[in-house]
MIBATI-255671 format. One record per residue: y, z, x of N, C-alpha, C in turn. Coordinates in steps of 0.001 Angstrom, whole numbers, plus 500000, padded with zeros to 6 digits. Atoms other than C-alpha are relative to their C-alpha. Layout:
YZXYZXYZX ...
//
This chain:
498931499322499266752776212717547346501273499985499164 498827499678500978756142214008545636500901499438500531 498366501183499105758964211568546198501592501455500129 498361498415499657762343214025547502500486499195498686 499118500190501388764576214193544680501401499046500535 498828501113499615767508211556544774500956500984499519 499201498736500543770857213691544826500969498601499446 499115500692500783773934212753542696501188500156500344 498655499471500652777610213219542391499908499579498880 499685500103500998778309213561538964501530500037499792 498606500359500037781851212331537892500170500323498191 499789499198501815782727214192534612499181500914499273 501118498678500235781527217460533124500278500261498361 499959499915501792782131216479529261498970500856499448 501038499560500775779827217410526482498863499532500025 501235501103499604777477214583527109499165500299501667 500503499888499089776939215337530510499609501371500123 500717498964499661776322219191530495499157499663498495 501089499483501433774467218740526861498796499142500280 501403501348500100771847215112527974500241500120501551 500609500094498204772253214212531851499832500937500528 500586499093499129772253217143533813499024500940499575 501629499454500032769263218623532059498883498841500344 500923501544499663767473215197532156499640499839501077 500039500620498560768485214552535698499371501064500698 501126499385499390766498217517536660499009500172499691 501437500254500558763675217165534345499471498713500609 500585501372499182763375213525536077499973499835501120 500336499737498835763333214666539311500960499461501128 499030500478499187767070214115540577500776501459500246 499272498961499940769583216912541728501199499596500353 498705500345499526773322216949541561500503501187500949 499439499356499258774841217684544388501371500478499714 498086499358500002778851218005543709500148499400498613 499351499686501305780781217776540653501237499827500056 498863499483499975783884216661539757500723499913498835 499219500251501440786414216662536512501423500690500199 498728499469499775790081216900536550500252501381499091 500007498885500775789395219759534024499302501027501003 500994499282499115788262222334536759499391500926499544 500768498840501004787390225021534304498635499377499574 501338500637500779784500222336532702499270499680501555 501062500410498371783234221482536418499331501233500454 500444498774499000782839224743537909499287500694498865 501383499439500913780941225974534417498805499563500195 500684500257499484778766223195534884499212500211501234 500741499531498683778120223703538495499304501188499899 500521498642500585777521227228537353498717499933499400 501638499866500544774859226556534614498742498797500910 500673501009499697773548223743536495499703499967501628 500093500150498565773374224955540085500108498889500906 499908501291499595775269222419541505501011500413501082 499628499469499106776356223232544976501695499980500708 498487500004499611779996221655545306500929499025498767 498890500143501057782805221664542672501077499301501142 499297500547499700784775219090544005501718499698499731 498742500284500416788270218274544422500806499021499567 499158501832499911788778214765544249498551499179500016 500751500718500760786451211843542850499459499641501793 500779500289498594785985210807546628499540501123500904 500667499147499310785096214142547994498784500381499327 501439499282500285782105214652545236499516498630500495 500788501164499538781128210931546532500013500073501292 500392500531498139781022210943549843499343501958500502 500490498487499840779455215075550139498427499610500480 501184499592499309776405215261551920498868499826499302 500935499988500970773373214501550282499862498996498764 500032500529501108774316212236547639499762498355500392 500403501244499850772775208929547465500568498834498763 499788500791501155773989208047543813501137500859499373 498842499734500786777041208112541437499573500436498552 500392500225501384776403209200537756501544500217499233 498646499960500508779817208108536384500198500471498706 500640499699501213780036210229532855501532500282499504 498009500228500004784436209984532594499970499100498912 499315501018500912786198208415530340500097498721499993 500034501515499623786122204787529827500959499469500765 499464500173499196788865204064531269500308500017501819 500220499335498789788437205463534456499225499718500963 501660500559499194784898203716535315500418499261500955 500387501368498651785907200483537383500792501128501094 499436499566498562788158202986539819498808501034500649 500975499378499522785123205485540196498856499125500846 501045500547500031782486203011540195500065498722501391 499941500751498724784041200736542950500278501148500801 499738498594498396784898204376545182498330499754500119 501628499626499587781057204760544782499217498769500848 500758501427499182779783201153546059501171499979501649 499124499803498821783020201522548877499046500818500795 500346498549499426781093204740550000498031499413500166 501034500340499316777590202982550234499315500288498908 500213499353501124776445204908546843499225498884498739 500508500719501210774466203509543655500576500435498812 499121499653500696775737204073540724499135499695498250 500199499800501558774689205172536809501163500362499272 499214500113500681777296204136534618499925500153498771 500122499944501757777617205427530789501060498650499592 499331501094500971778749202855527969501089500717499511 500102501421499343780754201161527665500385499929501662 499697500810498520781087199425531435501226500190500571 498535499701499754784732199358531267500890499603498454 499327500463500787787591198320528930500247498609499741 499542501363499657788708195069530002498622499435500362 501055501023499115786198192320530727500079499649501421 500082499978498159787617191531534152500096500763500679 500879498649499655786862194797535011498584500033500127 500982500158500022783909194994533868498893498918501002 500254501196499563783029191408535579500226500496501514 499794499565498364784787192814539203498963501371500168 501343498664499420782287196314538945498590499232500195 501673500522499219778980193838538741500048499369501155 499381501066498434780664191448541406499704501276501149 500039499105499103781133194611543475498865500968500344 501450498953499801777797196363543085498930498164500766 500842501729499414776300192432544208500241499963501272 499579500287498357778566192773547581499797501120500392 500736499607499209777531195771548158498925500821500301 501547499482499895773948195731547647499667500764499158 499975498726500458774062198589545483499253499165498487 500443499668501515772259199616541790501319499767498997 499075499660501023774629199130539131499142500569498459 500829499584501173772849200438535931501143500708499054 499422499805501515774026200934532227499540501120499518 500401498901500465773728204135530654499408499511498121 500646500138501434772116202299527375498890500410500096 501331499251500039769499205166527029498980499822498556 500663500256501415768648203715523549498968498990500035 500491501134499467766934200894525271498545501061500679 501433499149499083764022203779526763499603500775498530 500840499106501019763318205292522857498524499503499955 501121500705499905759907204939521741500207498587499014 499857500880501282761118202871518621500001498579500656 499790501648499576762798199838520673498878499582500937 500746500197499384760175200081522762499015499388499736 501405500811501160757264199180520232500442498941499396 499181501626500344759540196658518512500138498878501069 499766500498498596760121195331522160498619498820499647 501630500271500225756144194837522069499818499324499140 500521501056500987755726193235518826500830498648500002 499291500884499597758501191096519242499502499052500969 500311500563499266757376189783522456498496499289499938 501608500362500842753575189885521018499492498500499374 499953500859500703754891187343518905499491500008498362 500633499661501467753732189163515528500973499487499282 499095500096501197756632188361513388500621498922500195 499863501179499840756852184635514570501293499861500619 498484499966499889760554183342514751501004500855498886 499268499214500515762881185760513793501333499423499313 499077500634500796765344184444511386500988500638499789 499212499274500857767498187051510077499861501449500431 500296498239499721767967191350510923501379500625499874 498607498965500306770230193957510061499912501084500596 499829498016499243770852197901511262501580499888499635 498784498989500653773116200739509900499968500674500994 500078499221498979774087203470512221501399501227498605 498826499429500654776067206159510251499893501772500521 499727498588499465776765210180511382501351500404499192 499403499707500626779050212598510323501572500341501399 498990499739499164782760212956511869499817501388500935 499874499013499300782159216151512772499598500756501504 501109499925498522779692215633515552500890499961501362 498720500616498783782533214539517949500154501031500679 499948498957498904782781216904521009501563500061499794 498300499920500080786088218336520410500553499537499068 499203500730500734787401216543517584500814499472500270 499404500848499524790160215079517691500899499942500950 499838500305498508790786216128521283499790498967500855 501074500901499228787984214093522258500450498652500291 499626500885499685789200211330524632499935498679499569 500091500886501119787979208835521745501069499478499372 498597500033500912791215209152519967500970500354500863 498768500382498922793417208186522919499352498227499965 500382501771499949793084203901522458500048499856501762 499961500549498138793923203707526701498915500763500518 501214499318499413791390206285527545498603499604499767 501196500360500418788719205098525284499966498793499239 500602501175500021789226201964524154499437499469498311 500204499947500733788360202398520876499142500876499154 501160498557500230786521204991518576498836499897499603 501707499988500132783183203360517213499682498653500428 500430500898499502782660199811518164499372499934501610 499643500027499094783304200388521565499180501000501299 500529499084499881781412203100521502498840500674499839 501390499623500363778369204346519616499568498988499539 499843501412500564778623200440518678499218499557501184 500594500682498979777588199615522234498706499759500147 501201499457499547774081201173522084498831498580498498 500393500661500677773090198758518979500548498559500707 499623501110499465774995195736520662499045499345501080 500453500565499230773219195898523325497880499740499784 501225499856500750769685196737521551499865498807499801 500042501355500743770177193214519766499714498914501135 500424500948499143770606191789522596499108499543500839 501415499553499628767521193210524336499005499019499551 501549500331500691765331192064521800500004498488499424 500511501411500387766379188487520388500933499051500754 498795501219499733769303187006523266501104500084499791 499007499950500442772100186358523568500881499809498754 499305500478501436774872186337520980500681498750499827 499580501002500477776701183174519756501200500041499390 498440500017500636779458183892517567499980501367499282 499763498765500308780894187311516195501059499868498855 499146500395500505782699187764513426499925501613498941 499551498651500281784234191727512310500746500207498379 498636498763501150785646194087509439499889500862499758 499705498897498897786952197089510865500560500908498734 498926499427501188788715199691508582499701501583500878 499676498564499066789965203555509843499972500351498352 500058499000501449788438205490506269500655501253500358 499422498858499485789687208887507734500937500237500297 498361499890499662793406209971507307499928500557500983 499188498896499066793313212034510245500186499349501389 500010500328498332792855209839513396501024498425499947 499350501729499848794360205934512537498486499452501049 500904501114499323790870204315514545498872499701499675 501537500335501045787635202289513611499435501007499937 500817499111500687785753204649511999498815499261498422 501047500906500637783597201793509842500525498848500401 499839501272499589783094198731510898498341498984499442 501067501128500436780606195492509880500270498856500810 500102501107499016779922193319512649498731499194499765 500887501240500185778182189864512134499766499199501209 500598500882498754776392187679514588499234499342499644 500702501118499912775045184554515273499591500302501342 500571500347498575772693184411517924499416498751500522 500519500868499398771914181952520314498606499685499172 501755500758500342768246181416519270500289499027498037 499861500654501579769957180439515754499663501506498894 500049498602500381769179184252514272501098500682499456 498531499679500462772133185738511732499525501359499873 500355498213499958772300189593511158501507500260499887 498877499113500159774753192274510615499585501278500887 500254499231499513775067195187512200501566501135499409 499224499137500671777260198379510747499860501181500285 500042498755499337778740201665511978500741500693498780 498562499394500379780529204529510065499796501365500240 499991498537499202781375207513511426500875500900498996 499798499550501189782444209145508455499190500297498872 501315499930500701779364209229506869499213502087500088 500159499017500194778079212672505658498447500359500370 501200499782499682774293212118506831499746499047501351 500407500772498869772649210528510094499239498936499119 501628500592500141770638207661509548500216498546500539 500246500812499198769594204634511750499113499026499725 501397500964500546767416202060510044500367498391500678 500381501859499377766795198088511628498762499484499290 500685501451499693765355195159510533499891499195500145 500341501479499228763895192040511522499038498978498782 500396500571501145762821189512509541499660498499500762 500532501016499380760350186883510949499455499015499253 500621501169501008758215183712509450498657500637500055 501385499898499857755358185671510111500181501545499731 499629498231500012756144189695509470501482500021499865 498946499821499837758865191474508803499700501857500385 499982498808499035759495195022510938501428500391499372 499147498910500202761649198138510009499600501166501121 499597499074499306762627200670512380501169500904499912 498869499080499857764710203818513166499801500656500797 499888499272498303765774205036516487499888501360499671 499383498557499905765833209038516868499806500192498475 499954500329500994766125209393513122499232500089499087 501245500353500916763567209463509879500724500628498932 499252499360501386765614209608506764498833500207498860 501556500070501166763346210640503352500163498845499484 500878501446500552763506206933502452499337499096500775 501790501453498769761204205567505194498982501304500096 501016499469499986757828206505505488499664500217501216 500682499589498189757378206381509630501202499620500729 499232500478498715759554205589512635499784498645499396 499663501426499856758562201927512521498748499824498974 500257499887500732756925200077509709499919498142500187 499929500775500039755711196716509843499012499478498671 500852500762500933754318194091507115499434498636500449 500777501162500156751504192208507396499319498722499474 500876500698501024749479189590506100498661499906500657 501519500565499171746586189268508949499254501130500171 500970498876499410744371191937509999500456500852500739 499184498980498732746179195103511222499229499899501451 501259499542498724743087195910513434500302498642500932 499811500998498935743390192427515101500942499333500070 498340500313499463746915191457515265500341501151500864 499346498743499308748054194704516616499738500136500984 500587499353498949748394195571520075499158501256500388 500555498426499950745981198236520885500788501147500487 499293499114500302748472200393522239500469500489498538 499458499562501522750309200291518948499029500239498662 500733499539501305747545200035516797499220501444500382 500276498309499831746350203752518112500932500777499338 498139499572500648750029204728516477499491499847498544 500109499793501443748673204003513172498801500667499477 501086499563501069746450205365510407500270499838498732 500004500493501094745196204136507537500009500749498591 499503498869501408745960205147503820498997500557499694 501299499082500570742497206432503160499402500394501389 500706499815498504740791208006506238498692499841499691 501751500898499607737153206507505581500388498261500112 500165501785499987738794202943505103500495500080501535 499694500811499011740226200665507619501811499977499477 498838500681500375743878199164507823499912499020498772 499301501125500866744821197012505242501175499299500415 499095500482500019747122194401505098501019499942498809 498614499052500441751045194907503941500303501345501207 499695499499498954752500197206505058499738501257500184 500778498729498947751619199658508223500820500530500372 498502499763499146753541202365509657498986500596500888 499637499837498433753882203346513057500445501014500283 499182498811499292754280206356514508499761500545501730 500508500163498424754668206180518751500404501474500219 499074498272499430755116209198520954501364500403500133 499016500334499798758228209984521377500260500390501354 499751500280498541760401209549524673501663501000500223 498901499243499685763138211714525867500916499150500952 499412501338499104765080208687526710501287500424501252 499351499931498714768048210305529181499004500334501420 501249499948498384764734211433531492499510498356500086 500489501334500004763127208044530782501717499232500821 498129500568499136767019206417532106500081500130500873 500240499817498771767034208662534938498673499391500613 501174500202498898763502208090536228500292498402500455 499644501264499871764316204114535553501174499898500851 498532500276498709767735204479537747499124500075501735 500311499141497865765810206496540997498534498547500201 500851500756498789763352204211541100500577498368499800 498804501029499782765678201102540900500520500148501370 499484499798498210767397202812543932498939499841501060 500969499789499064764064203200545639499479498621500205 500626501262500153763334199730545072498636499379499051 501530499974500638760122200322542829500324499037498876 499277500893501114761935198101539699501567500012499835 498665500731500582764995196254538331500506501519498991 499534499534501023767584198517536304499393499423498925 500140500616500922766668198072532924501004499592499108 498407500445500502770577197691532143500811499777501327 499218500097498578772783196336535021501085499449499208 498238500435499883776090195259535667500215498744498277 499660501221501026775686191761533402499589500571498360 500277499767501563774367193474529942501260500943499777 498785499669500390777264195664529935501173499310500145 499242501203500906779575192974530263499736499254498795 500135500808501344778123190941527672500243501314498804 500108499181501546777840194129525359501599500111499492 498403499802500238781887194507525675500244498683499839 499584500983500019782146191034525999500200499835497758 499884500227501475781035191164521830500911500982499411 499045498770500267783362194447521526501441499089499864 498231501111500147786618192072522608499619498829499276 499978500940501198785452189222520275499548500674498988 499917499638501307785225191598517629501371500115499924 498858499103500163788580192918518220501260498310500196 499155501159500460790009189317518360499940499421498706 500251500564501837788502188142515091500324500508498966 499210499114501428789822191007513018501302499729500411 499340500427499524792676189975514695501099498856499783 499434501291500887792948186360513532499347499857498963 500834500235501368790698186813510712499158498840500203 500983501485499519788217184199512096499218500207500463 501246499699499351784694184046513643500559499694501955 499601499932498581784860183986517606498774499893500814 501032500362499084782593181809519765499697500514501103 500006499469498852781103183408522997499485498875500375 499581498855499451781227183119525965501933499986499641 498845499816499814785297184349526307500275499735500937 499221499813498581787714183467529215499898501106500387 500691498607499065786959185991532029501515501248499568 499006499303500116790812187312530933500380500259498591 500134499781500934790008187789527578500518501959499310 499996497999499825791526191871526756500799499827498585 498690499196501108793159193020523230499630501158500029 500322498197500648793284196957522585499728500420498331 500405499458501304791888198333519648500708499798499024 499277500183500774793206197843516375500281501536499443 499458498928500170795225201093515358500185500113498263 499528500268501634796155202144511247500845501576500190 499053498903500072798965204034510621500619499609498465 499841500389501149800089203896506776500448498922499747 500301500968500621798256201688505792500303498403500665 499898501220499287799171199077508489499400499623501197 500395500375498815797506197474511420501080499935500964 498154500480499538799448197623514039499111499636501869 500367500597498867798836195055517567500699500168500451 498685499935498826801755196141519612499422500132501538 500039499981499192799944197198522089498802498744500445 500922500783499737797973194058522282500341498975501874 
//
């Protein structure tokens, strides 16, 4: 039997939301009911291409409209904890894009408030439903690559991608909070944390390469994780090609991956090295994903690549939200992983700060604003 479709208000009609959710959210079997964006020209297009029955006037008239069971908050960062508590006020569930909020005690009062009342809180980390982290997930947990000692990931794109340039509410520090940590930074932050725990200590160096904006635009963030696990992790958005590579580095294997992604120097999506018997280490799911270098042999050991189906992770997100609401499973991102993911965002942004590493957890009132460059100087005023 066909479950009714769960309706929405959608709260922001950016680029992200008419270009990934509202096709998603009807390929996954949700419908938005109302619509709202203080830009009424971008709402009422949407509603338009997206047959969406009421262009709203006000953030509490597309939440409380008839039909809507859930929030999909898709606004500016700033903006989330006042949406996101109207929506739990109003009885509502709620799909929140990254980051969570700005501030940590924000962030900390929206999970508090989705706890009192009852409600879904869920993280829009759709990087967490690819097929990539997904199979890594698996081997990881498998236990193929023993204790994980050591892992890195790049993330790099080209400036130009930016919806709007340097309109784009990115390059306002109060609106957004910052331009890549904060940001396309979150979706690896929280990846890490997914897969080996929490973090431990953080420790940043930030730099704005691009005369035209003054904000991170490369950054090299280090971590210690709890389990004892060191790594780097590195963004730059200035970069003239995409490319997304991770690895992991165990006592027993070591695993390469790339989300979305397949630059010409990797040979598959994911790529692990062996020493034991592909055929019988490997989960049989995953070992169906491979084939061997000669097609009359077998696997060999060294290394195997991997190639899974792939997943159209904002449908995969949605379907994981509606049936969260329905009760069928747990978000697979709630309220507490997007705190912690900002939680490592503001101890980055303290440690470049004092030039020092920065133990988690932070006091719950922990907040600096972004670090700014204007020739050639940092500047904390508005700290």
């Amino acid at each position: 039997m066909e479950k009714p479709a769960i309706g929405l208000a959608v709260l922001g009609a950016g680029a992200v939301a008419a270009a990934r959710h509202l096709p998603a959210l009807a390929a996954a079997g949700g419908r938005a009911v109302s619509i709202f964006d203080p830009c009424r020209d971008a709402a009422r297009k949407a509603a338009d291409d997206f047959d969406i029955a009421l262009t709203a006037s006000s953030m509490e008239e597309a939440i409380r409209a008839d039909g809507v069971e859930a929030v999909l908050v898709a606004s500016p960062n700033a903006f989330h904890r006042e949406q996101v508590e109207c929506a739990f006020a109003a009885g509502r569930h709620v799909l929140c894009e990254k980051p969570i909020a700005l501030k940590l005690a924000d962030a900390q009062a929206m999970s508090r408030a989705a706890a009192q009342a009852g409600r879904v809180l869920q993280l829009g980390f759709h990087h967490r439903f690819s097929a990539e982290h997904n199979c890594v997930k698996t081997l990881l947990d498998a236990g193929l690559l023993g204790s994980v000692h050591a892992f890195n990931g790049v993330v790099s794109e080209p400036f130009e991608v930016i919806p709007g340039g340097l309109g784009n509410y990115r390059f306002n520090a109060k609106q957004g909070g910052g331009f890549t940590l904060i940001d396309v930074g979150q979706h690896r932050i929280d990846e890490t944390r997914a897969l080996l725990g929490d973090v431990a200590e953080v420790y940043v160096e930030m730099a704005s390469v691009l005369e035209t904006h003054g904000m991170d635009d490369s950054v090299v963030l280090m971590l210690k994780m709890q389990s004892g696990a060191v790594g780097s992790l590195s963004w730059h958005r200035f970069s003239r090609a995409f490319v997304s590579p991770s690895m992991w580095f165990g006592t027993k294997a070591v695993l390469g991956a790339s989300a979305f992604i397949a630059a010409p120097f990797q040979s598959a999506p994911l790529s692990i090295f062996l020493e034991d018997d592909p055929a019988e280490a490997l989960p049989p799911e995953i070992l169906s994903w491979t084939r061997p270098a000669r097609w009359w042999g077998d696997l060999d050991p060294g290394w195997v690549n991997i190639w899974p189906p792939r997943r159209r992770t904002f449908e995969e997100q949605f379907r994981n939200f509606f049936g969260a609401v329905r009760g069928e499973n747990p978000p697979m991102a709630g309220g507490d992983d997007g705190c912690k993911a900002l939680e490592v965002v503001q101890a980055a942004y303290l440690s470049f700060a004092e030039r020092r590493p920065v133990k988690l957890p932070l006091p719950p009132d922990t907040h600096l604003s972004p670090p700014t460059w204007g020739r050639l100087k940092v500047d904390y005023s508005d700290r």
